[in-house]
N, C-alpha and C positions, 0 to 999 in steps of 0.2 A: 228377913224375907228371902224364899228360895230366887237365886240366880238364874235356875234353867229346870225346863222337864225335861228329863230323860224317861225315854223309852225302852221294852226292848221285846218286840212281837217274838210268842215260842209256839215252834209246830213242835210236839216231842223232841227227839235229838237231846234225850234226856241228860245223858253226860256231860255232853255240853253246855248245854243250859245251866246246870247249877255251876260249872265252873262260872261260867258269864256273871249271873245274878252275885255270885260266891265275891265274885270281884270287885263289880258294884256299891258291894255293903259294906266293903273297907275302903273304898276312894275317897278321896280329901275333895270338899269344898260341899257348899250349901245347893241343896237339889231336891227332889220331886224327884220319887220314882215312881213308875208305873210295869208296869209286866202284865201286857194283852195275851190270854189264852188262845189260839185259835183252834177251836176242836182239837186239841188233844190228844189221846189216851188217856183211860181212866190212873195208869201209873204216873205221868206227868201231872195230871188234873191235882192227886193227890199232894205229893211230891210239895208243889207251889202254894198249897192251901197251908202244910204243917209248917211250912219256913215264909211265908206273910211277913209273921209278924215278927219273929226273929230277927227277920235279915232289913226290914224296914221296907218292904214297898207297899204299894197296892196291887191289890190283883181282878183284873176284868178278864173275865170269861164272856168270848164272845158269842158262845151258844146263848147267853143271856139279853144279850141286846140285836142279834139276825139270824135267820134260819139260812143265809148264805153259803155255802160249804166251802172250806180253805181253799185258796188262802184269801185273805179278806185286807189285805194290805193298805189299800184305798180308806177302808172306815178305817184302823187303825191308825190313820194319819190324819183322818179327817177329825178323829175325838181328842187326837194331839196338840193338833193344831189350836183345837180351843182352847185344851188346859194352857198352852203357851199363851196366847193372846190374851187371859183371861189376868193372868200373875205378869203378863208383859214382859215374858222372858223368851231366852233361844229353845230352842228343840235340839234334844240330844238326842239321836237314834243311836245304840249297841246291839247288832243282830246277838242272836243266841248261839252263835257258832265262835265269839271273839271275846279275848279275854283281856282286859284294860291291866294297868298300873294304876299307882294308888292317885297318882300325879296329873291322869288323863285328862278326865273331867275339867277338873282344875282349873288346866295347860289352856283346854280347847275355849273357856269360856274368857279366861282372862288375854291368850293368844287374838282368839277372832274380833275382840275388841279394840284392838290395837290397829290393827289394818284395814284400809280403804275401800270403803262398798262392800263389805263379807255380803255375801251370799249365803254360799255353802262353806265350813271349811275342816276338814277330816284330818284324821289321824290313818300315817299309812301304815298297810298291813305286811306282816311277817311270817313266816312258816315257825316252826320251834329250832332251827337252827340260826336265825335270827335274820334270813336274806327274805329281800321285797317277797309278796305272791300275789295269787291272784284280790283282787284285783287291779292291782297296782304293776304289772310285770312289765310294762311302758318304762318304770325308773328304773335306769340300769346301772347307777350308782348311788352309793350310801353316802346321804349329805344330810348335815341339818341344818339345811335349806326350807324357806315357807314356799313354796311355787305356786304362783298366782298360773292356775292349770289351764291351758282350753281343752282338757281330757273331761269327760263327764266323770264325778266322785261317785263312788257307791257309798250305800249307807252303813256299811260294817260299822263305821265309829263314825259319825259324821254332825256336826252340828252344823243346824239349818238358823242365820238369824234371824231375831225379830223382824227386822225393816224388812226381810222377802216373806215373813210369814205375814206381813202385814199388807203386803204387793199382791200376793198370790193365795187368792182361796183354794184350800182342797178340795172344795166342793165340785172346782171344773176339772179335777182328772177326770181323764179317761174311763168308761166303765168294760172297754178291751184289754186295758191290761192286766197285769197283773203286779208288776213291780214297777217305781214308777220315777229312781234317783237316777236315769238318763234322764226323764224327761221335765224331771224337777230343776238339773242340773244344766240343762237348755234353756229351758223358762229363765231361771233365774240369770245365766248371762244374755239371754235378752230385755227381760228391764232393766240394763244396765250395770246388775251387781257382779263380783267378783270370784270366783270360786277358789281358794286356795289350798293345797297338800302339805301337809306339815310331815317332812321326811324325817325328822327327827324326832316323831310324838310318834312309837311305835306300841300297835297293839297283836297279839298275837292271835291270829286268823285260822279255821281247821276249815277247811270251803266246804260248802256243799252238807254237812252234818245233817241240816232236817230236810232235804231235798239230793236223798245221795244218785237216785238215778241221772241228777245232772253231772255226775261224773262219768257217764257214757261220752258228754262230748269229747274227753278224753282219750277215751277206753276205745269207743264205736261209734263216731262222730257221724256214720249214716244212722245207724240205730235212733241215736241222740234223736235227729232231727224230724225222723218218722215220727218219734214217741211227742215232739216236738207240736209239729204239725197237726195228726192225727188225735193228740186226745185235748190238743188247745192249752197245751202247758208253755209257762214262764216264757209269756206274754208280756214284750219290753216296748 
């Protein structure tokens, strides 16, 4: 019986993405994959249709189940959250910008059971020369350490457990935002659960790949925040 769904929502950011999935399909332990399309390009659309079944997931295209236009993150959690509650397992979320070990998965499901109220409990992210990045640039030393966090986890690599998917319906996010692992990661230390970072389960992180104009906050952090405001993007 699978252990956990994993997920992993792809806007194009095609390079990345097959790394991600690529990595996916040789990790160690029993899982449910899934890979939510969200509008696309027809090069991507393609891409995910030929290697299905190859690489072993499933594949949901979400032009097939909303006429909602990206990003759609909210149903993508909402159709997650089922399949988890359904097989009574964790939720793995792997954005398509982050490339696991074969040992991840594994690590995160046999790790979060181990310790007191998990909530949320993530794997932190690395640049390709192997120091913290975003979003983790809070830990300013390399430890393999578990840190039971009051930092909000993002969903790079993040497994969410049963007992808060059991707490917490997706059905009450928000329909203002747009991304939604601060406010999953608030909720869930207010019913009481735990959230913890696992500095020593590292995954290697490229930020921003299918959303790069957010590397203006960078670049042109007024720019950023006009394009921010103005056209009602990544809505936290």
């Amino acid at each position: 019986m699978s252990e956990a769904i994993v997920i992993t929502p792809v806007k194009d950011s095609l390079e990345t993405t097959k790394r991600t999935i690529e990595a996916i399909s040789k990790a160690k332990g029993n899982f449910e994959y899934f890979v939510f399309n969200d509008f696309s390009k027809p090069e991507t659309k393609s891409y995910l249709e030929k290697i299905k079944t190859k690489l072993g997931f499933e594949l949901i295209h979400l032009e097939d189940v909303t006429s909602t236009p990206s990003p759609n993150y909210k149903l993508v959690l909402q159709m997650a959250q089922k399949k988890a509650l359904e097989t009574n397992s964790p939720l793995i979320i792997v954005e398509s910008d982050v490339v696991i070990q074969k040992n991840t998965l594994e690590d995160l499901i046999k790790l979060s059971g181990k310790h007191e109220k998990t909530g949320l409990f993530g794997a932190i992210t690395v640049d390709q020369s192997g120091n913290y990045n975003f979003p983790y640039t809070f830990e300013k030393r390399k430890s393999n350490n578990i840190v039971d966090t009051s930092h909000s986890l993002s969903f790079c690599c993040t497994l969410i457990s049963t007992p808060l998917l059991k707490r917490f319906d997706f059905q009450n996010l928000s329909q203002n935002k747009d991304w939604f692992d601060v406010f999953i990661s608030r909720q869930s230390k207010k019913l009481g659960f735990k959230n913890y970072l696992a500095k020593g389960l590292e995954v290697l992180h490229l930020p921003h790949s299918s959303r790069p104009w957010k590397n203006l906050k960078y670049t042109n952090p007024v720019l950023y925040y006009l394009k921010k405001v103005i056209n009602k993007r990544d809505r936290i």
